[in-house]
C-alpha positions in Angstrom: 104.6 -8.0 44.7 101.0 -8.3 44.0 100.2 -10.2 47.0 101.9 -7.4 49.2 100.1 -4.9 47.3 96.9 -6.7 47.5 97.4 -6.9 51.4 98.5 -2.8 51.8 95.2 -2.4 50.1 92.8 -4.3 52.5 94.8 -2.8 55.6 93.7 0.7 53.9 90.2 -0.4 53.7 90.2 -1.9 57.1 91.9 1.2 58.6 89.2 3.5 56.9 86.2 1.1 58.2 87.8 1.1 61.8 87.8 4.6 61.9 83.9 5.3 60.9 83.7 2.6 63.6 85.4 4.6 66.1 83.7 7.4 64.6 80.1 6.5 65.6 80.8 4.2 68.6 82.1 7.2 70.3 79.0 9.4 69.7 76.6 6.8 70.1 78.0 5.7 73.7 75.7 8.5 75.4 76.9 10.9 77.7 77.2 15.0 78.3 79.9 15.5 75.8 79.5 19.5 77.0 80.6 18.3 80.5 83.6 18.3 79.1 84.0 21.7 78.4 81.1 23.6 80.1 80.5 24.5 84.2 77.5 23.1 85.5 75.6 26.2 86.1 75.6 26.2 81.9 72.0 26.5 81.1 70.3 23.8 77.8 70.6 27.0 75.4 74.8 27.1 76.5 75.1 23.4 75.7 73.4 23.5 72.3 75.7 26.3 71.1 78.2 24.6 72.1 77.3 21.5 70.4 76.3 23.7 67.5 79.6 25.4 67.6 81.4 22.1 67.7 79.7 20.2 64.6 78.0 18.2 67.2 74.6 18.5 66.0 74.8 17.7 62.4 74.5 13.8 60.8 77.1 11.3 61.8 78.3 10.6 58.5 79.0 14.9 57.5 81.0 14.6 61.3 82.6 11.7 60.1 83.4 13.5 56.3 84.4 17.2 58.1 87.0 15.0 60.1 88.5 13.2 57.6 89.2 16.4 56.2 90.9 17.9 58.7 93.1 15.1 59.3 94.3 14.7 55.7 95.4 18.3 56.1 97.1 17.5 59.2 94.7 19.2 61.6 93.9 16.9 64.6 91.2 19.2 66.6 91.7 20.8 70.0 91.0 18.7 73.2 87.6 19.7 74.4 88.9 19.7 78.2 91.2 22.8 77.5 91.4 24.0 73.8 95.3 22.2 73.9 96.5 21.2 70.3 96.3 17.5 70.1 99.2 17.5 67.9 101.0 18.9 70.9 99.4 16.7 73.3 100.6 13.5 71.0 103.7 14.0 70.5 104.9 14.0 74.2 102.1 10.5 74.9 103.0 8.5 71.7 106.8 9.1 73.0 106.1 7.6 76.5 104.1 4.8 75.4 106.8 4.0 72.6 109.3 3.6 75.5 106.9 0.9 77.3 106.2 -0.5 74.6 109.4 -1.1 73.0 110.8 -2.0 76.3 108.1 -4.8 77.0 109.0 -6.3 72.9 112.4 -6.4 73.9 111.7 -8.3 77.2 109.1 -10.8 75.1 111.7 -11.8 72.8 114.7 -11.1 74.7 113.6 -13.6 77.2 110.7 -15.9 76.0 113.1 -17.0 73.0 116.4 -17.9 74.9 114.1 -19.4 77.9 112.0 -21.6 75.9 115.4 -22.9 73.3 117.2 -23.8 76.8 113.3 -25.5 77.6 113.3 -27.4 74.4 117.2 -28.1 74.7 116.9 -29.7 78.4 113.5 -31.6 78.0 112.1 -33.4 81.0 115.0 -31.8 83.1 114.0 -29.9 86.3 114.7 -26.9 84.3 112.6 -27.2 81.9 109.8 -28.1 84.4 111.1 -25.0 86.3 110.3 -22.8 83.1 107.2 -24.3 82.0 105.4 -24.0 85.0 106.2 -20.2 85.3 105.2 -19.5 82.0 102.0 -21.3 82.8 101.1 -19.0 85.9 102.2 -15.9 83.7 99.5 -16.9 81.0 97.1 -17.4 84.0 97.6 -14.3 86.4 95.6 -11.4 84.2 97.9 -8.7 84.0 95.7 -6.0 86.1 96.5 -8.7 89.4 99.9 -8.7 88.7 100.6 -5.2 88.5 98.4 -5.1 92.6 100.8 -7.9 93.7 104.0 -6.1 92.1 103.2 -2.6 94.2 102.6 -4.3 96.9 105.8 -6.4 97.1 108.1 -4.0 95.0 107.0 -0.6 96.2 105.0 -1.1 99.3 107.0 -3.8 101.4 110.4 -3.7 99.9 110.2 -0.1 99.2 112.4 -1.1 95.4 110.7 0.9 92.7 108.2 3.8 92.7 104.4 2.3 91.8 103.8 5.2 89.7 104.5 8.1 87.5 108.0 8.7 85.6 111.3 9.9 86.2 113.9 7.5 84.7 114.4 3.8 84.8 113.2 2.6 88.2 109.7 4.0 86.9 110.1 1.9 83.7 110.7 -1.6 85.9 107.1 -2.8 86.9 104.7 -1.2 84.2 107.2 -2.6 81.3 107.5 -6.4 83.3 103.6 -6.6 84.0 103.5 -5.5 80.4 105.6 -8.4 79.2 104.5 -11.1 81.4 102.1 -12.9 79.5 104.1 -12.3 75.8 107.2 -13.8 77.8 105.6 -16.7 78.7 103.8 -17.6 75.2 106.7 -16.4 73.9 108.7 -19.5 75.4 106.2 -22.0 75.4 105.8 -21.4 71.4 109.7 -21.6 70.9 109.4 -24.7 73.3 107.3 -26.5 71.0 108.7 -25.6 67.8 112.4 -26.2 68.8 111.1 -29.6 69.7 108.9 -30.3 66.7 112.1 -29.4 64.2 114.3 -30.9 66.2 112.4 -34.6 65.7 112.7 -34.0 61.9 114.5 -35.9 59.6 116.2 -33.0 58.5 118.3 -33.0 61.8 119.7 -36.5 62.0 120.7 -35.7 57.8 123.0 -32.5 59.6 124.2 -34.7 62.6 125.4 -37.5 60.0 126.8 -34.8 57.6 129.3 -34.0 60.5 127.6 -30.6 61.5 128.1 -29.3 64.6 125.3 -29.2 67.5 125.5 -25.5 68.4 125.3 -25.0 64.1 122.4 -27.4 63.6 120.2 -25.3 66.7 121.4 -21.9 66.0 121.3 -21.9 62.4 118.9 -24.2 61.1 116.1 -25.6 63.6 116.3 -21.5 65.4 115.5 -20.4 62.2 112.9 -22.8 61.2 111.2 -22.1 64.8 110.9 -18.5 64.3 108.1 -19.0 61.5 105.7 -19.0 64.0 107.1 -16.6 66.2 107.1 -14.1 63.9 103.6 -14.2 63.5 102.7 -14.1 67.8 105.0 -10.9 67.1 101.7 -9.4 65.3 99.5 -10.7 67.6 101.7 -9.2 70.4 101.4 -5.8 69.5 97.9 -5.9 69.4 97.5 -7.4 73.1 100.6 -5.1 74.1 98.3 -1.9 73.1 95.3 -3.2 75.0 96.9 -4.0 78.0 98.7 -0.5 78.1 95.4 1.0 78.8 95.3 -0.5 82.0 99.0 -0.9 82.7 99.4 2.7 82.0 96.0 3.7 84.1 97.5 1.6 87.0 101.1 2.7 87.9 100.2 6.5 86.3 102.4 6.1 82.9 101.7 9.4 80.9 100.9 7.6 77.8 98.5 7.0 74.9 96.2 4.6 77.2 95.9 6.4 80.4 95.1 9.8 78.2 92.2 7.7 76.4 91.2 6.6 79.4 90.7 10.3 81.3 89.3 11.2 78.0 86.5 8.6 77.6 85.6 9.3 81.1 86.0 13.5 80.4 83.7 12.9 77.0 86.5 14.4 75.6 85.3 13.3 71.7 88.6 14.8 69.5 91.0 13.2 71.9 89.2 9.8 72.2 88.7 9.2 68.4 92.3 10.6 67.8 94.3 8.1 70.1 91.6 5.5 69.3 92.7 5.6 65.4 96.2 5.7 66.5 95.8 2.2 68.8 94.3 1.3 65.5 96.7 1.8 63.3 99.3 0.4 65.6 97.7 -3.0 65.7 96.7 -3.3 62.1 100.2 -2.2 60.8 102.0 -4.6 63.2 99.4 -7.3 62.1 100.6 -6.5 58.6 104.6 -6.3 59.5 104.7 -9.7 60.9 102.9 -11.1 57.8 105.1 -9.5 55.4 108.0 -10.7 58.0 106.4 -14.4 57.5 106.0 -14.3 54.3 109.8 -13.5 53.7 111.1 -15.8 56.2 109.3 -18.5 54.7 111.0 -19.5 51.3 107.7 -21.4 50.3 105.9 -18.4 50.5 108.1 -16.5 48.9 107.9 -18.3 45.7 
């Protein structure tokens, strides 16, 4: 209990020093931030009321202190673009990119595990040379390529799926696979090697002499041994699954979190960067934090 409180504690403090991060990288980047907002007919004295007006001309760290403020009482700022409530303008992005996001976990899992047990299971058999290969070329393609060559087969020559926007499923089939891609194939290429590293322990000829079945000694004891380290890529795979949204999301037109940070860095839209900023933030550091508190209770040695 200590432990896990001892951990909540440093995710705060991390939390709070990524956000003064966030804070000051934005307004330190350069750029017009009254572009944003004003024509370009507006004259110097219209953009320094304007920055007056906004807060913009006072000391990073009272910025920083005025914001915090706000959002502990639940008031996120207006986009600078057009006055809209960013609490509106959340609600309807976090949703979307929830739906990619969960739908790409559930492929990483749903398929890396299974392929790379049946891998591990079939060793040196043409399928297991079948699967390692293709998880190899999915670690190498970089994920902006793949989503070029998936339009161009998928959408432009085969006419299958819609390269962009959303509607419904068909719009969900090519951002969410070119999102999954690379997690599948470390996905099985981990469960490879740990289903073959426990299955070589002495642990598993004691359950084959005992009597035990096969399908009871993979499912139930060298599966569960393997997950150990699976659990923890889960972390790590919501932290590369936010960063690769911002370009997945920018390439096939996905209305979500990363392709509204996007338009807004290049709007200098300040509010709305450092809001969905914090958010990617949080996202990673809290999933970073549920797969070690998922470790740590998987793992009966670290439990006691």
């Amino acid at each position: 209990m200590r432990s896990l409180l001892k951990t909540v504690v440093l995710t705060f403090l991390l939390l709070l020093a990524s956000s003064l991060a966030v804070f000051a990288a934005i307004r330190l980047s350069g750029g017009d931030v009254t572009a944003a907002r004003l024509p370009a007919s507006a004259t110097a004295a219209d953009r320094q009321l304007f920055r007056h007006q906004m807060g913009l001309d006072q000391p990073i760290l009272k910025q920083y202190a005025t914001y915090l403020g706000k959002l502990f009482k639940g008031d996120l700022g207006n986009s600078l673009t057009n006055s809209a409530k960013i609490s509106t303008l959340a609600v309807e992005k976090i949703k979307n990119s929830l739906i990619l996001g969960a739908t790409s976990m559930l492929l990483v899992f749903g398929i890396g595990i299974p392929l790379g047990m049946i891998a591990a299971l079939k060793r040196n058999s043409w399928f297991d040379t079948g699967i390692t290969s293709a998880s190899v070329a999915g670690m190498a393609v970089p994920n902006f390529w793949l989503a070029l060559i998936a339009i161009y087969f998928f959408s432009t020559r085969l006419g299958w799926l819609p390269s962009a926007g959303q509607g419904g499923i068909k719009y969900l089939v090519l951002p969410a696979f070119v999102l999954s891609a690379e997690g599948i194939a470390l996905t099985v290429r981990m469960t490879r090697s740990a289903m073959l590293d426990n299955l070589n322990q002495d642990f598993v000829r004691t359950l084959r002499a005992a009597g035990l079945s096969e399908r009871r000694i993979y499912f139930k004891h060298v599966l569960r041994n393997s997950l150990l380290p699976i659990i923890s890529l889960a972390g790590l795979r919501v932290g590369q699954i936010v960063g690769y949204a911002l370009v997945v999301e920018t390439i096939f037109g996905w209305p979500g979190v990363g392709q509204s940070l996007v338009n807004a860095v290049l709007r200098r839209d300040y509010p709305v960067v450092q809001f969905f900023s914090l958010l990617l933030v949080l996202v990673v550091t809290l999933g970073n934090l549920a797969a070690s508190i998922g470790y740590t209770l998987a793992n009966p040695k670290l439990r006691k």
